[in-house]
N, C-alpha and C positions, 0 to 999 in steps of 0.2 A: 419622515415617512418610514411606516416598519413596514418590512417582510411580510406578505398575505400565509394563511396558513390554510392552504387549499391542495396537498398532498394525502390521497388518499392511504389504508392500511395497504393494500395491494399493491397503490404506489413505491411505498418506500421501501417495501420488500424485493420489490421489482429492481430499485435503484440499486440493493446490495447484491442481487443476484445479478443484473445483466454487469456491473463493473468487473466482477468476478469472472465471468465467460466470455473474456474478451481475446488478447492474442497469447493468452497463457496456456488455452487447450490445443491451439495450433502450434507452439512452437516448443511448451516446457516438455511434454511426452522425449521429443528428441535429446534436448539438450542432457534431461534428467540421466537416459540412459546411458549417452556418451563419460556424462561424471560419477556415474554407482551403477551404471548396467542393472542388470536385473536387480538389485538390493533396492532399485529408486524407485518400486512400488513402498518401500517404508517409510523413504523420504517424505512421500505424501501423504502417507499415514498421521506418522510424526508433524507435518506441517499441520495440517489439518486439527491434530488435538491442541497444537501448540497454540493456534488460533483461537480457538476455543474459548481459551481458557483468557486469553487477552479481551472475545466477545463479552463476556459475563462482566470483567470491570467495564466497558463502556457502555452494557446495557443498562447499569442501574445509573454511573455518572449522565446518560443521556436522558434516562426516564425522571431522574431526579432536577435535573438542569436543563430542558431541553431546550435547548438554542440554539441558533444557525452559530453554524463552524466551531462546534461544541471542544474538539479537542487544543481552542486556541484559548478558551475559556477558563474550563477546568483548573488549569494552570494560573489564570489570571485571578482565579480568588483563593487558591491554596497558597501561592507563594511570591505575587506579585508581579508586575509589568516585565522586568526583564528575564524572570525565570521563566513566565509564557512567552515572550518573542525568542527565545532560546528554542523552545521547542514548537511553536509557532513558524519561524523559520525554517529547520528540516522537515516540519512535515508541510508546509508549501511546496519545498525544493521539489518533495519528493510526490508530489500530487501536480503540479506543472508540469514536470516530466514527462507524466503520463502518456496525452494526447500524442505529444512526440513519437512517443514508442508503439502507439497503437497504431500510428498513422505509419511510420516504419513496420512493422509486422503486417501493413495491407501492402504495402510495395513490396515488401521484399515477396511475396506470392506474386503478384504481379509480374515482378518480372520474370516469370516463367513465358509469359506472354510477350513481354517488353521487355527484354533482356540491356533496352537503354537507362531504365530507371536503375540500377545497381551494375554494382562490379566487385571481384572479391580482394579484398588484399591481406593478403597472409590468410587467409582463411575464411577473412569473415566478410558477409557482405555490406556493401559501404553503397550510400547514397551517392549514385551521378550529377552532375552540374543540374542535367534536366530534372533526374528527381529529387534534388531539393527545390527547383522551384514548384513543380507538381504535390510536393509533403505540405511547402510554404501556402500555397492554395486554397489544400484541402484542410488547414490548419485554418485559416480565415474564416472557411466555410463555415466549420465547426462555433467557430467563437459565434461568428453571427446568426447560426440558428439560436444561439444563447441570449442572444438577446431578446428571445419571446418570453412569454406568460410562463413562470414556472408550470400551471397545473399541463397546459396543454405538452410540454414538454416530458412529463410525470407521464400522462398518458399515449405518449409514441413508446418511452421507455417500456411500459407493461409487457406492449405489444413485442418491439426487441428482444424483451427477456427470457418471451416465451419462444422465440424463434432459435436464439442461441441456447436455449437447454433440449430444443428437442435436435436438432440438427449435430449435435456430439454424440447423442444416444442414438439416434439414426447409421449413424459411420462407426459407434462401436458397434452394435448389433448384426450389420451388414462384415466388418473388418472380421470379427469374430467367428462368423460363420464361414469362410469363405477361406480362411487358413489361423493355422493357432498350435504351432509350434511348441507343444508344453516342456521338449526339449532346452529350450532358449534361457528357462531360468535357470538352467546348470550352468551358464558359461559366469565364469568368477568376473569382476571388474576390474580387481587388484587386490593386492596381500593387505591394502587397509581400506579395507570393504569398511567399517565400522563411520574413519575416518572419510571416505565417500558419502555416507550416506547424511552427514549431519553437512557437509560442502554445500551439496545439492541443495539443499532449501535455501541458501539465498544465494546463489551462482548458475541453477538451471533456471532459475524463472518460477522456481516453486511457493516461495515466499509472495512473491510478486502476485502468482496469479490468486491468492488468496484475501491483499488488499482490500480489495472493495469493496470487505465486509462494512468499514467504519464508515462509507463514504454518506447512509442515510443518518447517521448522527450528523453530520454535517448538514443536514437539511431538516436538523430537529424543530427548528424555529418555524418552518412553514408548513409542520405536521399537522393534521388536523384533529389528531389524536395521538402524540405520540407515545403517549405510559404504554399504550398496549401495541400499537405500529412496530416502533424499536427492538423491543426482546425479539420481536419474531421477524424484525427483518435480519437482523443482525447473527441472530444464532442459527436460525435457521436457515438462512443461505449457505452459514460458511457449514449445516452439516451436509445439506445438499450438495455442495458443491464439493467437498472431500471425498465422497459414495462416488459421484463421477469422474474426477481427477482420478483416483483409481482404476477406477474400472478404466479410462482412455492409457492409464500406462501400461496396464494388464496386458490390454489388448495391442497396443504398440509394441511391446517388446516379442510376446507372440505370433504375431503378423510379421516379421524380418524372418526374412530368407534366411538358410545357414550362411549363403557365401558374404553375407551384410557383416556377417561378423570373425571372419576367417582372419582380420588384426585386431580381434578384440572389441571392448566396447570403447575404448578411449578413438578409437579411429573409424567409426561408425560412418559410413556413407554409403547413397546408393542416389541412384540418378533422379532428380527431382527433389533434392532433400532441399532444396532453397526453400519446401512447400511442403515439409515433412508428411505429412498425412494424404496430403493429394499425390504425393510421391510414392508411396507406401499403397494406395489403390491405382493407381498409376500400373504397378507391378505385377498387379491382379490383374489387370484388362476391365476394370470395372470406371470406362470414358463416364456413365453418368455420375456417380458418385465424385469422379474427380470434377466436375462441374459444380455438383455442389459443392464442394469443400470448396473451392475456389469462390462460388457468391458466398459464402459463410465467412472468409477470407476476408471480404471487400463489407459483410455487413455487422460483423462481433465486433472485430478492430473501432469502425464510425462508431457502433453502440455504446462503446466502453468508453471511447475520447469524448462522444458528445455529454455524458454524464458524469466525467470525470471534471470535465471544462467544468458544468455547473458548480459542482461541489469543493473545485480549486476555487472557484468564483465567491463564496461564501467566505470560507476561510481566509480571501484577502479582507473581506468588508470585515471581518468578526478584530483580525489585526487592527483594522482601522479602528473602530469601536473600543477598542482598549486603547488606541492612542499608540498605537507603536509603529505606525504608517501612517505617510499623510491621508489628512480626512478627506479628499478629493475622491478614495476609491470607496468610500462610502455613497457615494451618487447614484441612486437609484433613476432609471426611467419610467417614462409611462405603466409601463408592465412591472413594476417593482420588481424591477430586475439591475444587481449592479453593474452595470455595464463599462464602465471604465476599470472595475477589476476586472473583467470579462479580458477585454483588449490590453491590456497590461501583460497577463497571462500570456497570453498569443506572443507576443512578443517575444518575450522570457524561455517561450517553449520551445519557438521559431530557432533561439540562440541555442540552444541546449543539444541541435544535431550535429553542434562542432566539436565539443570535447568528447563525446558519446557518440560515434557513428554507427555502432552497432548493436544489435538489440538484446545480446548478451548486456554489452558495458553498461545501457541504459537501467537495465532492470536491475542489476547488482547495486548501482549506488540506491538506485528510489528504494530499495528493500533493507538497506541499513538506517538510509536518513530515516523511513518511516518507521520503522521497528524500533530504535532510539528514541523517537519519538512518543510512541507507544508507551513506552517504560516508566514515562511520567504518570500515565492514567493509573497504575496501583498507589502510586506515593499520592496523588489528588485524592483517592478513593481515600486514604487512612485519613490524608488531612480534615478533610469535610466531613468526617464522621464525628471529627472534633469541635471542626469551627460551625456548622451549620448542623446542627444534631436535628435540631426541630422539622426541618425540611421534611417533608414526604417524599417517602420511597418505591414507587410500584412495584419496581425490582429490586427488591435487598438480597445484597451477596450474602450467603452464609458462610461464618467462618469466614470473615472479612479478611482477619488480621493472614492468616494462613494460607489465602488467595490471593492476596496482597505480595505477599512477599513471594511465593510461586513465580506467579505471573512474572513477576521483577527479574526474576532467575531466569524463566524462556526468555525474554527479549533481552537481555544480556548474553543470552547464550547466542539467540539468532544473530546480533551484533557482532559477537564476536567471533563467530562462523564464517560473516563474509571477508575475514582474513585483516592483515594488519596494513597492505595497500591502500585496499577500500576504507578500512574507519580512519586511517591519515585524512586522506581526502576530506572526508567527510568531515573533522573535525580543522581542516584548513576551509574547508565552507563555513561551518559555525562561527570561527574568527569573523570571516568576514563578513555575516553578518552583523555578529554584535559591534565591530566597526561602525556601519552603517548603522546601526541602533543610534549609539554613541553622537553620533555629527547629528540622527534627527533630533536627540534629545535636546542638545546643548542649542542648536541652532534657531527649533522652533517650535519646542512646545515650551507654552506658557505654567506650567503649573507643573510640578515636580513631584509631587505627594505618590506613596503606594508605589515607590518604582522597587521597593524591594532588594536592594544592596544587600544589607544582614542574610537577608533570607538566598540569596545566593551563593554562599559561603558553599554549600554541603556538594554543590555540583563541580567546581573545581576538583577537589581530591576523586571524588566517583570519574571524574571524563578522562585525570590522568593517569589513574590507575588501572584502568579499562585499557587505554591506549597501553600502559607497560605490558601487563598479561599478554596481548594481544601480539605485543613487537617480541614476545618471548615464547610465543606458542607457536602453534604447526599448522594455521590454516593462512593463507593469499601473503607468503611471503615473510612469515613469519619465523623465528631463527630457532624454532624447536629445540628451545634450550630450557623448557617447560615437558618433561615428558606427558604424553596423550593420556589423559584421564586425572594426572593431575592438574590441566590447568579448568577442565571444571570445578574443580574443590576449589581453588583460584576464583574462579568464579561466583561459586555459593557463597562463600564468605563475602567478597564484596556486596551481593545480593541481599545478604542477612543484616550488613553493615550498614547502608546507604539510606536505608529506609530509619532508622533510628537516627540517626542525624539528619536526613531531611524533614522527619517530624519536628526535630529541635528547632528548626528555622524556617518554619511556616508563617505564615500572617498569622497575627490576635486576633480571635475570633471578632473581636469590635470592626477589626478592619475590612476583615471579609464580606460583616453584613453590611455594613459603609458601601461597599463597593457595589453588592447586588443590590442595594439599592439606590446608587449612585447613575450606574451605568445601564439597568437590566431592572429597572421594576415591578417587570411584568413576573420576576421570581417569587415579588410577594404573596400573590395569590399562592404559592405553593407552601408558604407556610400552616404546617395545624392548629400551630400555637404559639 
């Protein structure tokens, strides 16, 4: 049974805009400014174009290949089975995650109300015994509305997406007039303003809140048009959504009192900040507003998890589909809907508030795993220009070769931003997946063909050389024994490097078209010729 393709244009526009307006306008404003103070209007500048630029490769890889859980694919026909469960894997990790996080960003506003659902320890706030079973709950919830009709789900999303774009511009236009402090952006953060402001995008939540741009390529398969859905869900949310990120930092950092900032921005507090923005009107005397912000609170967070759940939900079935999980979570119901990836998920996410209790921690690892992940889609975009030439393009990158390798350089850099702590981690998660690769291969798949060995070669030296730069430079822990500016040259060169040997160890093109049309025949139709 295939996927129905009953997602409208407005739909899947809808899907990257409301994941995007979820708990990143409520809680990155603050974070941002406690890590670059006023400099973290650039950070979002910078995140924003840096997204951008990642939109454009998955615009044409999605408009070209449009398939459910597109970014598990991509990889499955450039360079074979275990180079896609490689990055298949952190970008699951880092899209299960999610729901977690957004379901923590509703509690932790909540407990301004219910001060039993959290508690802080050392600083940060941490789920109570009660609210993790309350997180656990509404975690179920989520999944099980998942399990309806995609389109009817498409069309509660529209409705969501318009409520969380207008409900930020509401609170900045009201925050804005009401105090605006133009003073506020003289106050310095620190002597490496520079080095703040490149922190910020994947440590305040900057990164994060700009995710879910990719999440309607995820839902390419059930597009009902996606050549022309895609570009414009995809690029045009994330520039929407940069104009507004802005403007809500603009306005937060202006909106703080002088005395908010009498220890600087690294010590930023003022009463109510568990609910940074409701706190912030809070201060003003403006009771309705912090009303709203508080349903806003309780309805962007559900918006973001319950569209997030869907589009984690593809991307399990797209693994199964390649054979790199068992074919179990390929089980569609009634509603062609997968729903044993659905409940798998839940599970997985359920686990994920013990090593990550806070919503800092959460978002910092999903913003490396997925950005690493990211990194794939320019070296896919070279490959298939190679092996699948014939394919129609609705969207052709211009200047492939030279946006290709760009692009490769931002998500390296954002990688390597989130410090040498985080990509550890993260690279002891990738172990243990391909572990788990490993025991399902040998164990119980039948047929071994196109797993891709050779073509693996070029990602060893790029994962360990990334990891040295990184134990050698100056951001999360790093032994800054790489002076600041040379380790982006550090960086460029690996950049410049990695794409040239991973062309070398691509699939033959014979094998690629083997594949699409082994696995994916519905690709034929998109040949010209």
């Amino acid at each position: 049974m295939l996927l129905k393709r009953s997602i409208s244009n407005i739909g899947l526009f809808s899907t990257s805009l409301g994941c995007m307006l979820g708990s990143g306008w409520l809680f990155g404003a603050y974070y941002a400014a406690q890590t670059a103070g006023a400099a973290s209007v650039w950070s979002w500048v910078i995140g924003g174009v840096m997204i951008i630029f990642i939109a454009f490769i998955f615009a044409e890889l999605s408009t070209m290949l449009p398939l459910t859980g597109g970014i598990a694919r991509f990889s499955q026909f450039s360079h074979g089975s275990i180079t896609s469960f490689c990055i298949s894997w952190l970008a699951w990790l880092s899209c299960v995650s999610v729901a977690p996080t957004e379901v923590q960003a509703l509690l932790q506003y909540l407990s301004h109300y219910l001060p039993w659902l959290m508690h802080k320890i050392e600083g940060v706030h941490v789920l109570t015994s009660s609210g993790f079973m309350l997180a656990a709950l509404l975690l179920f919830l989520i999944s099980s509305i998942n399990t309806m009709a995609i389109h009817v789900l498409s069309r509660y999303n529209s409705g969501l997406a318009f409520w969380k774009l207008v409900i930020p511009i509401v609170v900045i236009t009201i925050l804005a007039s009401q105090r605006f402090h133009i003073g506020n952006f003289h106050y310095t953060s620190s002597p490496h303003q520079l080095h703040d402001i490149f922190w910020a995008l994947p440590t305040a939540g900057i990164i994060f809140s700009f995710l879910g741009f990719r999440e309607a390529t995820s839902l390419a398969g059930e597009a009902k048009n996606p050549q022309k859905a895609i570009p414009l869900a995809v690029i045009g949310s994330v520039l929407i959504c940069t104009l507004l990120y802005v403007a809500i930092q603009v306005v937060f950092i202006a909106g703080l009192d002088h005395q908010h900032l009498q220890n600087g921005w690294k010590h930023l507090q003022f009463i109510g900040d568990n609910g940074p923005f409701a706190g912030l009107a809070m201060s003003l005397g403006l009771g309705w507003l912090v009303l709203l912000i508080y349903i806003d609170a309780v309805i962007s967070p559900l918006g973001s998890a319950l569209i997030y759940t869907t589009t984690t939900a593809r991307l399990t079935y797209a693994m199964s589909v390649n054979r790199q999980i068992p074919l179990c979570l390929q089980y569609l119901n009634t509603k062609r809907v997968p729903v044993t990836a659905v409940f798998l998920n839940f599970i997985v996410g359920l686990l994920l508030f013990l090593p990550f209790p806070g919503w800092q921690a959460l978002v910092s690892f999903q913003s490396v795993a997925i950005v690493f992940a990211y990194g794939m889609g320019p070296l896919s975009l070279l490959a298939l220009r190679q092996q699948l030439p014939h394919v129609e393009r609705p969207f052709k990158l211009p200047w492939h070769k030279v946006m290709c390798i760009l692009t490769f350089y931002i998500c390296n850099l954002l990688t390597y931003w989130t410090g040498w702590q985080t990509l550890l981690r993260l690279m002891i998660s990738l172990l243990i997946g391909v572990i788990l690769f490993t025991i399902y291969e040998c164990r119980y798949r039948h047929t071994k063909e196109h797993l891709g060995l050779k073509n693996l070669i070029w990602l060893l030296p790029y994962t360990a050389t990334l990891l040295i730069i990184s134990y050698c430079g100056n951001f999360g822990g790093g032994k800054g024994w790489i002076p600041f500016g040379w380790d982006f040259a550090c960086i460029a060169i690996l950049s410049v490097a990695t794409p040239f040997f991973a062309q070398r160890y691509r699939l033959d093109q014979s094998i690629t078209k083997q594949l699409t049309d082994q696995y994916y025949p519905d690709t034929n139709t998109l040949l010209t010729r």
